[in-house]
C-alpha positions in Angstrom: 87.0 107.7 111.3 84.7 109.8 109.4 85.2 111.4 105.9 87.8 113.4 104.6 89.2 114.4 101.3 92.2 112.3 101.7 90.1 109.3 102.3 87.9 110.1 99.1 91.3 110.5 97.5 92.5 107.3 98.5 89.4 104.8 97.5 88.8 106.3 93.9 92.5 105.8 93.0 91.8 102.0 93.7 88.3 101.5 94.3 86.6 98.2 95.1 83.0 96.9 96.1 84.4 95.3 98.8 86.0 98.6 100.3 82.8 100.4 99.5 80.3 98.1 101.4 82.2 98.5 104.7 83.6 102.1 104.5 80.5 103.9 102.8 78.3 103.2 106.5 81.3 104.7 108.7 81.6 108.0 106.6 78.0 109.0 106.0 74.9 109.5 108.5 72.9 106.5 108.7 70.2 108.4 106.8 71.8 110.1 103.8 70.6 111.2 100.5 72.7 111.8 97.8 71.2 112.6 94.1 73.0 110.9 91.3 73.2 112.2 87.7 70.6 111.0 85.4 68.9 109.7 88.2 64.9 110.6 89.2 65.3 109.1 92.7 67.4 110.7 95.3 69.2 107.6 97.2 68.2 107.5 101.1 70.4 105.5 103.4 74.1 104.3 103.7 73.2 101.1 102.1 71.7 102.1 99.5 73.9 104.4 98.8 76.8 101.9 98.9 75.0 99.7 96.8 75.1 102.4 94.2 78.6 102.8 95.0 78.8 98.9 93.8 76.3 98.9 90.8 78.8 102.2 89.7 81.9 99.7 89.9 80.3 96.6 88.1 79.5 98.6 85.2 83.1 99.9 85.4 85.3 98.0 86.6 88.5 100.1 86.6 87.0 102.8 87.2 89.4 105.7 88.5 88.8 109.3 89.6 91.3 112.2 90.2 90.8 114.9 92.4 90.8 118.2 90.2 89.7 120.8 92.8 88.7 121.1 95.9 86.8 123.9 97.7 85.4 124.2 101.5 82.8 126.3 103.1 81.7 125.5 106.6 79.8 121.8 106.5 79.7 121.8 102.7 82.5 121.0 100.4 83.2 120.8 97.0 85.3 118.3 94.8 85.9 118.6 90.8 87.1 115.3 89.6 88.4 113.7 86.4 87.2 110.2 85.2 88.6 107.4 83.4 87.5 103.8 82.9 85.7 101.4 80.8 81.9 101.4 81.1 79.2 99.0 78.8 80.0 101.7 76.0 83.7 101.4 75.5 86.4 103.5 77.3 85.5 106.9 78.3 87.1 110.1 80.3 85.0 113.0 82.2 84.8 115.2 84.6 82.6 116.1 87.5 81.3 117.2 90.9 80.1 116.5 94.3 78.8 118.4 96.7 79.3 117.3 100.1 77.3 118.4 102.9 78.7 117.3 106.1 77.7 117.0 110.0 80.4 116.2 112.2 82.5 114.5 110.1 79.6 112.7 108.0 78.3 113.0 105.4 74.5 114.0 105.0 73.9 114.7 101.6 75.8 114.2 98.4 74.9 116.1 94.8 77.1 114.6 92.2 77.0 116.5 89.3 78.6 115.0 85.5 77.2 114.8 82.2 78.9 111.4 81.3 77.0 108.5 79.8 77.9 105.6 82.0 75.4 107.7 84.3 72.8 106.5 82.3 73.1 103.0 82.8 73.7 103.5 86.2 70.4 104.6 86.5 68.8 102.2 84.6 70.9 99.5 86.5 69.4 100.7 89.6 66.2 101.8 88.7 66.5 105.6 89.5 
């Protein structure tokens, strides 16, 4: 299937760790990176990158994201997103950005880009 905006669109209106764990490994290369805010290790791999997919929705649980903006250049596109849930300090809204690169219809690298807290304890939940 591959990824596509829609698709992104789709999950983080309703997002579940279920869903993550066996769509995350048919949208990205088998050896992605993506880079996570806050975080001083770049993820490598679809499973561990769907693992921080699920550590992301433990912390918060409803977790919901809006596409904002969208932007496409070649392989790479951009999405600007709004945030809303309730992470370990409280309810919370932000905004924020990834960068997509893709190769034919995969992903291969993701730089997502916010300045929101409940980045923090995703990185110390996953030791990055």
């Amino acid at each position: 299937m591959g990824w596509s905006v829609e698709n992104w669109q789709r999950f983080w209106s309703a997002p579940s760790a279920e869903v993550a764990r066996a769509r995350i490994p048919t949208v990205v290369v088998p050896e992605v990176t993506a880079t996570w805010p806050r975080s001083a290790r770049q993820v490598r791999g679809a499973e561990e990158y769907a693992g921080r997919v699920v550590t992301l929705l433990r912390l918060v649980p409803d977790l919901r994201l809006d596409l904002a903006e969208q932007a496409r250049e070649g392989d790479v596109v951009f999405l600007r997103w709004t945030a809303r849930g309730t992470g370990p300090d409280g309810p919370f809204t932000g905004i924020g950005t990834d960068r997509l690169r893709l190769r034919e219809g995969l992903v291969t690298d993701n730089l997502i880009m916010s300045d929101m807290p409940v980045f923090e304890h995703l990185a110390r939940a996953t030791g990055g």
